[in-house]
C-alpha positions in Angstrom: 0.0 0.0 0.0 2.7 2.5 -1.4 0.4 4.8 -2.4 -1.9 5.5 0.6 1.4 6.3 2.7 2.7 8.7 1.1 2.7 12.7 1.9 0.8 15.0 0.0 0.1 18.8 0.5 -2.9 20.9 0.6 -1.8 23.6 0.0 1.0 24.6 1.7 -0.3 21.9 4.6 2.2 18.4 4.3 -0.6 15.4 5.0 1.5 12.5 6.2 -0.5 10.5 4.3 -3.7 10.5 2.0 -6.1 8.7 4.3 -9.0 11.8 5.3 -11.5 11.7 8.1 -13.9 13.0 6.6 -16.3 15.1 8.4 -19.8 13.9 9.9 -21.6 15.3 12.8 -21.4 12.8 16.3 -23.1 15.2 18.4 -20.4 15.1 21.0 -20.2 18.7 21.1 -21.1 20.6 24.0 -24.7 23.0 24.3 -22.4 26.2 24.0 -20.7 25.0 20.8 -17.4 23.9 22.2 -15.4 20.8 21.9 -16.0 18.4 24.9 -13.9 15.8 26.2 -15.9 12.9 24.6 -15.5 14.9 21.6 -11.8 15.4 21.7 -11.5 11.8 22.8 -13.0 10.7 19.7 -10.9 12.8 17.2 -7.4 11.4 19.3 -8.3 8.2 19.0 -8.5 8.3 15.0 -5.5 10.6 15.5 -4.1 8.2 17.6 -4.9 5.4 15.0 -2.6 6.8 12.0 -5.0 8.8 10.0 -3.5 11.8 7.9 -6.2 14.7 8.3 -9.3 15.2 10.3 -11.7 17.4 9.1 -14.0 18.1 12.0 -17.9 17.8 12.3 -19.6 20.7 11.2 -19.0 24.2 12.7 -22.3 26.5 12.9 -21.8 30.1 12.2 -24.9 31.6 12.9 -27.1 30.6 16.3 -29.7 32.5 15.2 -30.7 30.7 12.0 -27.8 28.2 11.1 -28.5 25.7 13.6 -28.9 21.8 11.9 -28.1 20.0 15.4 -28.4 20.9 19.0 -25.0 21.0 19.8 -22.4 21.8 17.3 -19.6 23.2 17.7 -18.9 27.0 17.3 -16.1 29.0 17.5 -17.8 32.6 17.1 -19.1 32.1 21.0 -16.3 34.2 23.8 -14.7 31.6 25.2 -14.9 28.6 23.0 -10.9 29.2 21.9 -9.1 27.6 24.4 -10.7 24.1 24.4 -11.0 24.3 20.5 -6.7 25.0 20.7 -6.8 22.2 23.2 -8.1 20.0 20.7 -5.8 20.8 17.8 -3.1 20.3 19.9 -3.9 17.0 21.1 -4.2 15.7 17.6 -1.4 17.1 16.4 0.9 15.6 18.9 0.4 12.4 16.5 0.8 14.1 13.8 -2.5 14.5 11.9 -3.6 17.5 10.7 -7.0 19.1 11.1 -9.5 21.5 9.3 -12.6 22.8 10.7 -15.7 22.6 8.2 -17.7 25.5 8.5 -21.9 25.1 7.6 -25.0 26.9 7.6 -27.8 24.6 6.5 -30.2 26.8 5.0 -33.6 25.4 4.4 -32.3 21.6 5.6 -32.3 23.5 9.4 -35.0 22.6 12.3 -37.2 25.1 12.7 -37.2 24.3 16.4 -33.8 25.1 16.7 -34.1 28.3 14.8 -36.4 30.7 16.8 -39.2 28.5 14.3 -37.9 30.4 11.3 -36.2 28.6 8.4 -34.0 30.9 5.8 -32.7 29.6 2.0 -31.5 30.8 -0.7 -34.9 30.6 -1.9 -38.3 30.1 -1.0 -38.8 27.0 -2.4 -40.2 24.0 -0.2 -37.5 21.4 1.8 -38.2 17.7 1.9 -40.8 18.6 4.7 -43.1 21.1 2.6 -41.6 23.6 4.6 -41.2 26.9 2.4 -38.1 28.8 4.0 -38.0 32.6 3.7 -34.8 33.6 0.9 -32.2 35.4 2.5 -32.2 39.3 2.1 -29.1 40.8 0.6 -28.4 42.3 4.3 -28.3 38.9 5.4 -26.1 37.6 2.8 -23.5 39.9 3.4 -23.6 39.2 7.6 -23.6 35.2 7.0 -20.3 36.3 4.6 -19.1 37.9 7.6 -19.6 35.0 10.1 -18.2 32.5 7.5 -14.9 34.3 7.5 -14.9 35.6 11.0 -15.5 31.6 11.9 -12.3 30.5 9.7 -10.4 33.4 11.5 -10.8 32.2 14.6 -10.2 28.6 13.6 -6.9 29.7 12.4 -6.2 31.0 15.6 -7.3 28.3 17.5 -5.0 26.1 15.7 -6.7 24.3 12.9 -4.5 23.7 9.9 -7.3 24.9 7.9 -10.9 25.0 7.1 -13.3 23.6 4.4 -16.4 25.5 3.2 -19.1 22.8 3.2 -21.0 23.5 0.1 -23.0 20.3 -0.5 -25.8 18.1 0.6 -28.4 20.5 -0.2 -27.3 23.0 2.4 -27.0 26.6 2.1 -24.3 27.1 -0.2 -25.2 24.2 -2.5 -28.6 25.9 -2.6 -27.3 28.8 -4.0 -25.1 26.7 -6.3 -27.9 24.5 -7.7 -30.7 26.0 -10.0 -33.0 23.7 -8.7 -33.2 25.7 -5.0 -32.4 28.6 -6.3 -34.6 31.5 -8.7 -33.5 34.3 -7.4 -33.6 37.6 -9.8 -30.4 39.6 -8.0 -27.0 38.9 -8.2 -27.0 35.4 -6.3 -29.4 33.7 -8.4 -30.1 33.3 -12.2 -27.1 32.4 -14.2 -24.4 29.9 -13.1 -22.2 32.6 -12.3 -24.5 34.4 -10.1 -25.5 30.9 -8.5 -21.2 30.8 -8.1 -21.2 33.8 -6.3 -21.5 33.8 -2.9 -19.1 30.7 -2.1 -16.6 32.5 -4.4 -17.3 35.6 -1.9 -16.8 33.4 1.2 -13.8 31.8 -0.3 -12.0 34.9 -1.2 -12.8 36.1 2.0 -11.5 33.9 4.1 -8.4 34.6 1.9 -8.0 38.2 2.7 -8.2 37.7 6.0 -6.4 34.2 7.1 -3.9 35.0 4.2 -3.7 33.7 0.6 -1.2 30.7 2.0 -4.0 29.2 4.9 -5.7 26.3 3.0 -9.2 25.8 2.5 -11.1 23.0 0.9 -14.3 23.1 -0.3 -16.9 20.7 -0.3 -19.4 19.8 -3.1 -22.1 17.9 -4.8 -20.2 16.3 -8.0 -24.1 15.3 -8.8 -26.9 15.7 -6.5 -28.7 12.6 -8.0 -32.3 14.2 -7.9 -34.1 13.8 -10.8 -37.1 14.8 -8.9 -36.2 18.4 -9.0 -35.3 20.3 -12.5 -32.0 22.0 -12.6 -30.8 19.9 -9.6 -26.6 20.0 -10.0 -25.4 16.6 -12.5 -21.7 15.8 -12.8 -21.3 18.4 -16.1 -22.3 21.2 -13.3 -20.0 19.7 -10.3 -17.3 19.8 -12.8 -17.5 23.6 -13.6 -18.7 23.8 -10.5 -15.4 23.0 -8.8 -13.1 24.8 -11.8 -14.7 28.0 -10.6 -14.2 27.5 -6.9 -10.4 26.2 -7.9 -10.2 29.6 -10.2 -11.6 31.5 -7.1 -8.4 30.1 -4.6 -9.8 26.6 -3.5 -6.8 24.7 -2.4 -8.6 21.3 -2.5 -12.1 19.9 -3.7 -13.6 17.6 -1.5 -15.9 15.2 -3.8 -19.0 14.0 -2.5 -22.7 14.1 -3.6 -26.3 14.0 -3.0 -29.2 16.5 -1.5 -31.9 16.0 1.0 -34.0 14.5 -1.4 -31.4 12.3 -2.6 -29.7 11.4 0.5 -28.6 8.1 1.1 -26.3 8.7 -1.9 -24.3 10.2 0.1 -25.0 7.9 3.6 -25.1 5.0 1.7 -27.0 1.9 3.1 -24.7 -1.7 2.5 -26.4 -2.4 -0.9 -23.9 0.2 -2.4 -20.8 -1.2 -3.7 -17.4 0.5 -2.8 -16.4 3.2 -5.4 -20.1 3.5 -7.1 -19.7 6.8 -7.4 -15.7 7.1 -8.2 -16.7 8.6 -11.8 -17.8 11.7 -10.2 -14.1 12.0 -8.4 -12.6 11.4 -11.7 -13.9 14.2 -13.6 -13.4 16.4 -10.9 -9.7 15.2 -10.7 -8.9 15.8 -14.7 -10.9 19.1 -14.6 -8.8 20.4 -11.5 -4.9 20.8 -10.8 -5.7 21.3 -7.1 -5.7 18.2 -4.4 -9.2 16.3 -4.6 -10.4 14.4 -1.9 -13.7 12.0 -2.5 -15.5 9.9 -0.4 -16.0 6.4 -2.3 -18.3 4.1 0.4 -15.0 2.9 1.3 -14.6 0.0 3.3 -11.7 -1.8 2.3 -7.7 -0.4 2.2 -7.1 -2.4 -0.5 -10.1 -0.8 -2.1 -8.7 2.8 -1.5 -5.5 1.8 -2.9 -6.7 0.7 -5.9 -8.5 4.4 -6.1 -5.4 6.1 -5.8 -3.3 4.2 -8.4 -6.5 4.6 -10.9 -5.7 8.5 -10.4 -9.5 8.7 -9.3 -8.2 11.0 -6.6 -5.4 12.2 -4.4 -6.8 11.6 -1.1 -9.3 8.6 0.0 -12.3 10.2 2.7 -12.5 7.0 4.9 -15.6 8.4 7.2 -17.5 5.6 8.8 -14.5 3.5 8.1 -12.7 4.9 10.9 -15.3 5.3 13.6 -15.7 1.6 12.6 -12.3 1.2 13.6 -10.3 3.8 15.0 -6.9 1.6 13.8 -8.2 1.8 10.6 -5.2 3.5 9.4 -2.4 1.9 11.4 -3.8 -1.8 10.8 -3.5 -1.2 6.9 0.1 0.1 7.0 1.2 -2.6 8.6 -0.8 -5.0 6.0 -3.7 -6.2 9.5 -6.5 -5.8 7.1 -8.2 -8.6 7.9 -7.8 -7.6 11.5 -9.7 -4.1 11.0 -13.1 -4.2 11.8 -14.8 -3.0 8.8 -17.8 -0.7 8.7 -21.2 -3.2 7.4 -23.0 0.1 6.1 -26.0 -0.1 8.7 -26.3 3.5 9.3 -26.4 2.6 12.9 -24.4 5.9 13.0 -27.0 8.0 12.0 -30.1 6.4 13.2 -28.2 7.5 17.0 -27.3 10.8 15.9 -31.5 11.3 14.3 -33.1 9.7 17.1 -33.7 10.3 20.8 -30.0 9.6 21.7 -28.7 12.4 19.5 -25.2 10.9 19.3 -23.4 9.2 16.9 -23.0 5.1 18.4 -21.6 2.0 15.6 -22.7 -1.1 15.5 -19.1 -2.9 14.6 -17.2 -0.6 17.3 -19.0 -0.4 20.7 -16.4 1.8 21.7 -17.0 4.8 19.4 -19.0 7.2 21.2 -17.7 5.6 24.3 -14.3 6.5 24.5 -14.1 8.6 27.6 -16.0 6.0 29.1 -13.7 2.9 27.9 -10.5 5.2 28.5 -8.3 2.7 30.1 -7.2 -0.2 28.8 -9.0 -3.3 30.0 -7.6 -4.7 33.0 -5.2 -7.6 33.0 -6.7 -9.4 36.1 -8.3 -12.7 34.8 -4.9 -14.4 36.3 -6.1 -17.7 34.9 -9.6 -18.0 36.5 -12.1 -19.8 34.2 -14.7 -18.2 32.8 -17.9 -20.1 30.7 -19.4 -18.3 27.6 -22.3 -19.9 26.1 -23.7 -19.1 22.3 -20.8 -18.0 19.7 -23.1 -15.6 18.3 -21.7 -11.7 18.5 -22.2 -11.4 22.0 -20.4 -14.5 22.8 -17.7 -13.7 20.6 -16.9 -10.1 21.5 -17.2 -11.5 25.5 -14.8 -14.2 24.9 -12.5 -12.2 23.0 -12.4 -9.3 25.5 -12.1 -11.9 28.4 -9.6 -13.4 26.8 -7.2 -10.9 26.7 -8.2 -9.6 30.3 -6.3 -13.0 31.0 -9.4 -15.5 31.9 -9.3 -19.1 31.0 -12.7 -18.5 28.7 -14.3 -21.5 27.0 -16.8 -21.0 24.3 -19.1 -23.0 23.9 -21.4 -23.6 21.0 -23.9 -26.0 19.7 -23.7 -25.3 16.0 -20.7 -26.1 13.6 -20.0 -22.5 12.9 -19.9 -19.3 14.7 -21.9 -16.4 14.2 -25.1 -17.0 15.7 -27.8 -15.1 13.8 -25.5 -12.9 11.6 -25.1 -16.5 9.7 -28.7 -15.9 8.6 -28.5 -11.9 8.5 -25.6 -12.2 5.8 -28.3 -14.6 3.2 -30.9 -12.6 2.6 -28.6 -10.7 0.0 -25.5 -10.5 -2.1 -24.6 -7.4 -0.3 -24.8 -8.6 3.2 -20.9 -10.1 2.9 -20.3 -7.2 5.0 -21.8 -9.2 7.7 -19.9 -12.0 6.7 -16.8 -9.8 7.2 -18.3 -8.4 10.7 -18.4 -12.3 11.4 -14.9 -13.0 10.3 -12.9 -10.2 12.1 -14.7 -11.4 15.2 -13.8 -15.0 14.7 -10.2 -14.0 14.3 -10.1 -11.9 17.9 -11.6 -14.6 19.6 -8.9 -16.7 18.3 -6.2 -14.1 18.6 -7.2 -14.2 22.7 -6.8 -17.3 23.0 -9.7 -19.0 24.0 -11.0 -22.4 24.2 -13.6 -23.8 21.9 -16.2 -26.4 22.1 -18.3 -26.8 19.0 -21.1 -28.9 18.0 -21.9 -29.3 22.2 -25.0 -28.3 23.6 -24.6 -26.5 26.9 -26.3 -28.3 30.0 -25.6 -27.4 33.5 -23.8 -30.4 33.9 -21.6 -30.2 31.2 -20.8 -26.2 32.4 -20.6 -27.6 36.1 -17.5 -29.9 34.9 -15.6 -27.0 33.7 -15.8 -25.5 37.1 -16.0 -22.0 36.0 -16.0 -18.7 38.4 -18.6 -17.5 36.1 -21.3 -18.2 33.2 -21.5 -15.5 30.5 -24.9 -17.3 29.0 -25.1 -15.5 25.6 -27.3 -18.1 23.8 -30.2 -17.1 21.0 -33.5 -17.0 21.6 -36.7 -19.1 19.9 -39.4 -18.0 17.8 -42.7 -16.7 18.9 -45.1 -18.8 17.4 -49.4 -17.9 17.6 -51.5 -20.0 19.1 -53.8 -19.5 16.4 -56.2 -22.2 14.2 -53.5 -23.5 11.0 -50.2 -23.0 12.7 -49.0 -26.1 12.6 -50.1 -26.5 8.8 -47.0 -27.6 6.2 -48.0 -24.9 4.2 -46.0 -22.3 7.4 -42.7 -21.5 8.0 -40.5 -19.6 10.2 -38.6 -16.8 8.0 -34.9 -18.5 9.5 -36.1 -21.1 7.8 -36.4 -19.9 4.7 -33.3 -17.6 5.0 -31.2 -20.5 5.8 -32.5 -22.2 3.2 -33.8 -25.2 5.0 -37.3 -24.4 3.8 -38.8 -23.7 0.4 -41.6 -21.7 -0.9 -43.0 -21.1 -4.5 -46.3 -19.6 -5.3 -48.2 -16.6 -3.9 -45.7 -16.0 -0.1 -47.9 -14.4 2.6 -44.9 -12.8 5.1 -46.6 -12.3 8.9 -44.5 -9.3 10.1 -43.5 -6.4 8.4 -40.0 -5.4 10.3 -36.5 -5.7 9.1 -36.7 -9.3 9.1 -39.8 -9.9 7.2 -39.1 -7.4 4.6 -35.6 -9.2 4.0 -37.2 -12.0 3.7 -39.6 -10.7 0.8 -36.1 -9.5 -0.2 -34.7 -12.2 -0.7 -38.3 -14.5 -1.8 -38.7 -11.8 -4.3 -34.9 -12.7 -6.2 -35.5 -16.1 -5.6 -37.4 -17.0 -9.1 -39.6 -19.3 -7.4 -42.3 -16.8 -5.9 -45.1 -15.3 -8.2 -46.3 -12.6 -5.4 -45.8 -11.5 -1.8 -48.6 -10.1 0.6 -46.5 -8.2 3.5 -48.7 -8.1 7.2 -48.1 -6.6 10.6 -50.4 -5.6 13.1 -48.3 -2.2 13.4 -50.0 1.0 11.4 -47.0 1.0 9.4 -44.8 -1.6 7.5 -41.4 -0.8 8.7 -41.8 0.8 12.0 -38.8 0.9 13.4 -36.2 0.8 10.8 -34.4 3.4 10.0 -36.1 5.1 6.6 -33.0 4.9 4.4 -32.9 1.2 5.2 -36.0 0.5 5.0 -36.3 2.6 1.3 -33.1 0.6 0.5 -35.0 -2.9 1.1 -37.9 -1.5 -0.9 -36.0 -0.3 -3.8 -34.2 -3.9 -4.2 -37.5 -5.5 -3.7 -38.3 -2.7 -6.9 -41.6 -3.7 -8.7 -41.7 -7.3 -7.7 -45.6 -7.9 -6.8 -45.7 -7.6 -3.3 -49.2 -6.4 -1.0 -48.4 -4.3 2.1 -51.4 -4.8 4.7 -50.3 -2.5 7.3 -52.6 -3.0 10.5 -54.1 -6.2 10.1 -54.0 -9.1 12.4 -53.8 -13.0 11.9 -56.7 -14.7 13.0 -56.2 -18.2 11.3 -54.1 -19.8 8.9 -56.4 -21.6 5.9 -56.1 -24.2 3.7 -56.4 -21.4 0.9 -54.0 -18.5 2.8 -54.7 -16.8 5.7 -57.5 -14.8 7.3 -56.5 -11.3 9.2 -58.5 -8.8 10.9 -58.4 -5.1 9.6 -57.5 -2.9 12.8 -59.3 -0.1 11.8 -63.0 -1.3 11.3 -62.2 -5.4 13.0 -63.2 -6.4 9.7 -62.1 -9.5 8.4 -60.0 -10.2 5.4 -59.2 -13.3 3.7 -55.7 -13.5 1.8 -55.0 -16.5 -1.0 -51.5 -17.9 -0.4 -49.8 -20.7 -1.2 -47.4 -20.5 2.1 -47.3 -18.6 5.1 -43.8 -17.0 6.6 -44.1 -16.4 10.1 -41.4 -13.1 10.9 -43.3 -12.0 14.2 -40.0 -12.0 16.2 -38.4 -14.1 18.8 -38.4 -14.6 22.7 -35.9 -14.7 25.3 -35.2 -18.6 26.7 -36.3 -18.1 30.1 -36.2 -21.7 31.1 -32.1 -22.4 30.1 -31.5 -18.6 31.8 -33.5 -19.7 35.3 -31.6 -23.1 35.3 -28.1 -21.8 35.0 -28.9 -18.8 37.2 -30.3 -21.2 39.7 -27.0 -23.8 39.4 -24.4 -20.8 39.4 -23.8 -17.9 41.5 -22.6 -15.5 38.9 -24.0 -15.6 35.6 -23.8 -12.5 32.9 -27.1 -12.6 30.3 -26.3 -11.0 27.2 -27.4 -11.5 23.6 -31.1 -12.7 23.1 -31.0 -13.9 26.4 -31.4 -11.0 27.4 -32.9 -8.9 24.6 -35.1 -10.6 21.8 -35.2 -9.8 19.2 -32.1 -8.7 19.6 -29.7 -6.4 17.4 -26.0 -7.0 16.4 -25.2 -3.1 17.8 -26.8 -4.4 21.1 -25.0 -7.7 21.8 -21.9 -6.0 20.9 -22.3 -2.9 22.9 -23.1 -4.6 26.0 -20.9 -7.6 26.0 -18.1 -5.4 25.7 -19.3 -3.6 29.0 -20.2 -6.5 30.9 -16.4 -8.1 29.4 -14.4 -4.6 30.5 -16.2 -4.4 33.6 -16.7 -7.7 35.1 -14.8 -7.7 38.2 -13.7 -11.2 39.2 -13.3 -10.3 43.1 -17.2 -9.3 43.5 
C-alpha cells in the first residue's frame, strides 16, 4: 500500500499521508458550541490510529438561523478558543492534521432550533413542505461575515485549515444549484451568479487568514435528484469545482447527494465501494488542485486501488474509521483482515437522528464511548475460568475481551459454525458479505485471545458444572414466537430463518406475517429467488417498517423494486387456511381473507427463560447477554453490552 502512505500537501499543509476523516456530525459537542472531552477523545483516537487529516464535524456560524443539530460546535461564542486550541493540539501531537468545516444549512435547518424560522436561498419548499423565507441581501453579506470571522478564529485556535461545506443540499449548495435557487439579484439566475456567494466566502477567508491558509471546499459532484429540475449533475460539479479552484480553493472535497437524494451520500450496505468514483474522476482531470472523495470505502485495499486509478489524491474514509479507529495503522502494517470493517448499517445516523442524539456503531462499541472505555481493559483474569455460552456476537466479543483480560474462557457452541444469527442476517442478500466480514474479524479476535472452543456441544448445566467455572456468561439465541392460532402447525408455514437459511422452500403466492427488518428481508430475498409469483407483506403495526431506520427500509424496498408484493399495514392474523390466511383489519375489526400458497411467520423471537433460570439457579454468577437477554435482539446491542459486561466484570465481586 505504497500509495496511501505517502505525503501529500494541501496547499501549503504536508498530510502525512492520504487517508482523510472526513467530516460527519457525532453530536459530542457541547450545548455552548465547544469541543467536549468525549469529543476530543473521539478525534485522538483516529488521530491516535494513524490517519492523515481530520476534518472536523460541522462548525455553525450563525445561532440565530444556522443551527442543523443541538449541539455543534462554534467557534464565534467568547470563550470557545481555548478548548478548541486544546483540541488541535492534542491531535497534532500524533501528527494528523486538522480542518474545521464550517456550515449553515439553510432550508435543511430545524425550525425548532431556529427561533421557528427557516432561511434559504430561496423560498422554495425542503423535503418537509416547509417553504423557507430567501435570505435578504443584508443577510447575505452578515452570514459572509460570520463564515470568515468563523475561519479566523479557527486559524487562531489552531486548525490547519478550514473547508467551506457547500454540498448536501445546504445553504451554499442551494445557492449553487438551480433547482433551489430562482432568485432575480446577483446570487441567483445564471451559473455565475448561482457561483457567487461561495466565491465571496472563499476569497474572503483569503483576505483575511492569508492567501497561504488552506481551505477546501466541499461539493455535490451530482446531487442525484431527478425529482427536482436543474438539480446540480456531474457536467455542473465539474465547472462547479473549476470556478471554486479559479476562485483560490486549495482542494475539492468530492461527494454528492441532497436531501431529497440522500442516502447517496449515507449509503446503506447495498452500495458497492467506489459507485460513485466517476464523479471524483472528472473532478480530478478538470482540476490541478488536491481532490479528496468519499468512495463508500470499506476496504484499504479498495482505496488503494483508487489512488493508483488516479481517481483522486486523497481517500475520505468516514465511517471506516469510527468503525475502527486503527483503521489507518492496521492497513500500513498489511492487518487488514484484523480491521473491523464498517457493514453500512447506518447505525451511526439512526443514534445521531433519534432520541439519543449521538453518533454510536454497530461494529465498534467503543465509538462514542471513549471517555468512558478510557483505560485499557484490565489484566486481572490471572487464569480464573470463565464459561461463555452461544458463539453468536455477543459471545464472541465476551470471549474475545475476556480473553485478553487473561481468563481461562471457554466458548461453547452447539452449531458447527460461529456467528449465531449474523449467519442468517448475511443470506438474505448478495450485499450482506459485510456481515460475513463483521463475522470473520470477530472469529479471528476470539482466536487471537486465546480461547478455548467447544463446537457442536449443547450447553447443559452439567456439562458447564464440569468446567468448574467462576462465572457463566450465558449469551445463547432466543426461539421463535409462534401464535397460538387455528392453522399454525399447517406444512404450508414456515418460520422466515427457515427460509433464509435455506432449510425451507416456498413457491407460489408468499404471505410474510411481520413487516419489520426481518420480514421485509425475507420478501427481499423471496422476491430474487425465481420461485415466488407474489408477496402479501402483514403486521399488526399501522406501518410496514416501524422501526427501521427510513434509508434502510427505502433501501430494502428499492431492491424489492416492482416485484408484486401487497403491504397490509394493521391487520391481524386470525387463522391460517387451507387457501391462505385470514386477518382482521384494525381499523374497522373487519375481516380479510388473503390467498396464499405459504405462510412465513417473521413475528419475532423470545428470550429462553427456562435455560436462563436453570443456569442462574446452578451458578452464583451468571452474565445474560445476547437474546438472552434482549429478543429480538440487534448485532449493535449484543456487541455494545458484551463489551461492558467483558471490560467491567470484576472477578473479586
Amino acid at each position: 500500500m505504497k500509495k496511501m502512505f505517502e505525503k501529500c500537501y494541501i496547499g501549503t499543509c504536508q498530510v502525512k499521508n492520504r487517508v482523510v476523516m472526513t467530516a460527519m456530525t457525532t453530536g459530542f459537542a457541547g450545548s455552548n458550541g465547544q469541543p467536549t472531552e468525549q469529543l476530543v477523545r473521539y478525534y485522538e483516537e483516529r488521530a491516535k490510529g494513524g490517519v492523515g487529516l481530520i476534518i472536523t464535524e460541522i462548525f455553525c456560524i450563525n445561532t440565530e438561523h444556522g443551527k442543523a443539530f443541538p449541539n455543534q460546535m462554534n467557534a464565534l461564542i467568547p470563550g470557545n478558543m481555548p478548548s478548541q486550541d486544546q483540541m488541535t493540539d492534542r491531535i497534532h501531537q500524533y501528527g494528523t492534521k486538522m480542518f474545521a468545516q464550517i456550515h449553515h444549512g439553510g432550508s435543511t435547518n430545524v425550525p425548532a432550533l431556529n427561533g421557528g424560522k427557516l432561511y434559504g436561498a430561496d423560498a422554495i419548499p425542503n423535503i418537509s413542505g416547509i417553504v423557507p423565507e430567501p435570505l435578504s441581501l443584508a443577510q447575505i453579506e452578515e452570514l459572509k461575515g460570520q463564515f470568515i470571522a468563523t475561519a479566523v478564529m479557527c486559524k487562531a485556535a489552531g486548525f490547519d485549515g478550514v473547508e467551506v461545506h457547500c454540498a448536501h443540499g445546504y445553504l451554499l449548495c442551494e445557492f449553487l444549484s438551480e433547482s433551489s435557487n430562482h432568485r432575480a439579484d446577483q446570487y441567483g439566475g445564471s451559473f455565475e451568479n448561482r457561483c457567487r456567494l461561495p466565491i465571496e466566502i472563499l476569497q474572503g477567508i483569503k483576505t483575511a487568514c492569508g492567501k497561504d491558509y488552506p481551505v477546501s471546499v466541499r461539493i455535490s459532484a451530482d446531487e442525484y435528484d431527478p425529482t427536482h429540475p436543474g438539480s446540480i449533475t456531474l457536467k455542473d460539479g465539474v465547472e462547479i469545482a473549476k470556478v471554486l479552484e479559479a476562485a483560490g480553493a486549495d482542494c475539492i472535497d468530492v461527494s454528492c447527494c441532497n436531501y431529497f437524494s440522500s442516502w447517496t451520500s449515507i449509503e446503506p450496505y447495498s452500495y458497492e465501494q467506489g459507485w460513485r468514483k466517476e464523479n471524483a474522476r472528472a473532478i480530478k482531470k478538470a482540476v490541478k488542485v488536491p481532490v479528496i472523495a468519499t468512495n463508500t470505502i470499506k476496504e484499504p485495499e479498495f482505496a488503494e486501488k483508487l489512488l493508483e486509478e488516479g481517481i483522486c489524491d486523497f481517500v475520505g474514509v468516514g465511517r471506516g474509521n469510527i468503525a475502527d479507529p486503527q483503521w489507518v495503522r492496521k492497513a500500513k502494517e498489511g492487518r487488514s483482515a484484523d480491521i473491523r470493517k464498517c457493514i453500512g448499517c447506518l447505525y451511526c445516523f439512526e443514534n445521531l437522528t433519534g432520541a439519543r442524539g449521538q453518533m454510536h456503531c454497530t461494529v465498534n462499541p467503543r465509538a462514542g464511548r471513549e471517555v468512558c472505555f478510557a483505560e485499557e481493559p484490565k489484566k486481572d483474569g490471572n487464569g480464573r475460568k470463565i464459561v461463555v455460552i452461544g458463539g453468536g456476537p455477543a459471545g464472541m466479543q465476551a470471549v474475545s475481551l475476556l480473553g485478553k483480560r487473561g481468563f481461562d474462557v471457554t466458548l461453547i457452541e452447539k452449531d458447527s459454525k460461529l456467528g449465531g444469527a449474523m449467519n442468517l442476517a448475511d443470506k438474505t442478500a448478495p450485499y450482506k458479505v459485510k456481515i460475513t466480514w463483521l463475522r470473520d474479524t470477530l472469529a479471528r479476535e476470539l482466536e487471537q485471545a486465546g480461547v478455548k472452543l467447544l463446537m457442536n456441544t449443547e450447553a447443559t448445566v452439567d456439562t458447564v458444572k464440569a468446567l468448574q467455572p467462576e462465572a457463566v456468561f450465558l449469551t445463547g439465541g432466543a426461539d421463535p414466537i409462534y401464535p397460538l392460532l387455528p392453522g399454525v402447525d399447517s406444512a404450508k408455514v414456515a418460520q422466515s430463518d427457515d427460509v433464509i437459511a435455506g432449510k425451507v422452500q416456498v413457491s407460489g403466492r408468499v404471505a410474510i406475517i411481520g413487516g419489520g427488518l426481518t420480514g421485509l428481508e425475507t420478501a427481499e430475498l423471496l422476491s430474487h429467488s425465481g420461485k415466488v409469483d407474489s408477496l402479501v407483506v402483514a403486521d399488526m403495526l399501522p406501518a410496514i417498517g416501524t422501526g427501521m431506520y427510513p434509508i434502510i427500509f427505502m433501501d430494502v424496498m428499492n431492491q424489492i423494486g416492482a416485484f408484486p408484493m401487497e403491504l397490509m399495514a394493521g391487520h391481524r392474523l386470525e387463522e391460517i387456511t387451507e387457501s391462505g390466511v385470514k386477518l382482521t383489519k384494525l381499523e374497522d375489526n373487519s375481516t380479510v381473507e388473503v390467498a396464499a400458497d405459504y405462510v412465513v411467520l417473521s413475528i419475532g423471537l423470545k428470550p429462553n427463560t427456562v435455560v436462563r433460570e436453570a443456569f442462574e439457579s446452578a451458578f452464583d454468577r451468571v452474565v445474560v447477554l445476547g437474546e438472552n437477554r434482549h429478543a429480538p435482539g440487534r448485532i449493535a446491542t449484543s456487541l455494545s453490552e458484551a463489551y461492558m459486561a467483558a471490560y467491567g466484570f470484576d472477578p473479586e465481586v
